[in-house]
C-alpha positions in Angstrom: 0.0 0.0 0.0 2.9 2.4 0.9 4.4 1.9 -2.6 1.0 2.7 -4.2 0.8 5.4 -2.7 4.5 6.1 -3.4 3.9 5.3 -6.8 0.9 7.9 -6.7 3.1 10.5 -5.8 5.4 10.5 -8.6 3.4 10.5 -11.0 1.4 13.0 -9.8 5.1 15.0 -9.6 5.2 13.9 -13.4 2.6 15.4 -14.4 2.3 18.5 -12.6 6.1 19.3 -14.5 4.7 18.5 -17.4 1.9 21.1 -16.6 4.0 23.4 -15.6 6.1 23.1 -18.7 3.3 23.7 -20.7 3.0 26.9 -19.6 6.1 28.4 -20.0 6.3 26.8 -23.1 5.8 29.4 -25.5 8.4 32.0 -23.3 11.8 33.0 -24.9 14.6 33.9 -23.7 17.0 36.2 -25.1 20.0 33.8 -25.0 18.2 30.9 -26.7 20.3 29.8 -29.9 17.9 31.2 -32.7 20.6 29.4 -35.5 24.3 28.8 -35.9 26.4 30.9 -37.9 29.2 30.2 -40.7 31.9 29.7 -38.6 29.6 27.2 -36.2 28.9 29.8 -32.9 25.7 30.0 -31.7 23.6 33.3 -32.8 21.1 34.0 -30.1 18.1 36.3 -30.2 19.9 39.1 -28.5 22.9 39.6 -31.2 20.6 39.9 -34.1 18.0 42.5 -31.6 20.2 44.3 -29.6 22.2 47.2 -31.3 25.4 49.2 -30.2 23.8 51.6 -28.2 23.4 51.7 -24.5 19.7 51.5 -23.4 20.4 53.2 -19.9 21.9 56.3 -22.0 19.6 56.2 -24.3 16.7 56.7 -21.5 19.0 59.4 -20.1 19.6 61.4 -23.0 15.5 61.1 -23.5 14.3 62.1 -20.0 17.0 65.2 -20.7 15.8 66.3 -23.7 12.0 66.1 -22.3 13.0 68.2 -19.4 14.8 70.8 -21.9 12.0 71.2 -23.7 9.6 71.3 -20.3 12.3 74.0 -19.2 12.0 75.7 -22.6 7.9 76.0 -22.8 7.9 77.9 -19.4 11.1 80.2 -19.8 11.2 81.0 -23.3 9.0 82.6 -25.7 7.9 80.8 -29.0 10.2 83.0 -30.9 12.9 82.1 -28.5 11.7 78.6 -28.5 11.7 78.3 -32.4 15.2 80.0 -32.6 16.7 77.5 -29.9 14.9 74.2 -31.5 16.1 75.0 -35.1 19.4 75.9 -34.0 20.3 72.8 -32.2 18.3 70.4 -34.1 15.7 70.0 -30.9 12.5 69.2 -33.3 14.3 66.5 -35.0 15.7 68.1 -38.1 19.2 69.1 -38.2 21.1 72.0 -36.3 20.9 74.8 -38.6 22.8 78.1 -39.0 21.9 81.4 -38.0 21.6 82.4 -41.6 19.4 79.3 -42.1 17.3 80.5 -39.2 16.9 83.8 -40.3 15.9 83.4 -43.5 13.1 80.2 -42.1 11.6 83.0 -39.9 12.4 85.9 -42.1 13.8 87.8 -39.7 17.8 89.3 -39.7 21.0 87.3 -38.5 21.8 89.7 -35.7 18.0 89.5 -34.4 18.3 85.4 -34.5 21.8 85.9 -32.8 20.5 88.7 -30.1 17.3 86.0 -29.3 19.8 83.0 -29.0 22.0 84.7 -26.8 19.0 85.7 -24.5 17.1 82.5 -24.7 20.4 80.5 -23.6 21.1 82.6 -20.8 17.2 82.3 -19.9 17.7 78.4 -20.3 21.2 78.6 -18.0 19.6 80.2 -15.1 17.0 77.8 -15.0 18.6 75.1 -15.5 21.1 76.3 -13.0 21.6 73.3 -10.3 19.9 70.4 -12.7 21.2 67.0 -12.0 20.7 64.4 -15.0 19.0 61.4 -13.8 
């Protein structure tokens, strides 16, 4: 009777890790081997995904550009705020010059040069004592 019930146990052992294998068997991990390459090493799932860059920078360099541009909206006028973005390239598009500036909001070189210098000062003393995260 012992060994029945012995015998009961393990496969009820048996089949609760085959349950339980079922369930996790659709997870990946990003080591698996996904193929083998020319030379015969392993290729996992993270070489051909991940890329050069560093994800912990990356979410630095994001969460400072969204507080510049917080920083910007409540120091800075629009014109100061255009002048500043197309300058630096802070709306995506490249950094332009002040002639380039100038002539995309048809105003003079000296006036895009006299707003820059104030709108950077404006940014500097409030950004004054800002730690990056």
């Amino acid at each position: 009777m012992q060994q029945k019930h012995l015998g009961g146990r393990i496969a009820n052992e048996i089949l609760m890790h085959f349950r339980s294998m079922r369930k996790t068997a659709a997870d990946v991990s990003l080591s698996d081997c996904i193929e083998t390459g020319r030379e015969g090493d392993a290729i996992s799932l993270m070489d051909v995904i991940c890329s050069d860059e560093d994800l912990f920078e990356d979410l630095s360099t994001s969460e400072l550009y969204r507080h510049l541009r917080e920083v910007m909206r409540r120091v800075l006028s629009p014109r100061e705020q255009a002048v500043v973005s197309l300058r630096y390239g802070l709306s995506g598009g490249k950094p332009q010059t002040q002639r380039e500036v100038a002539e995309t909001l048809r105003i003079s070189r000296s006036y895009v040069s006299r707003i820059e210098k104030r709108a950077l000062g404006a940014l500097r003393e409030a950004l004054d004592g800002y730690v990056c995260p």
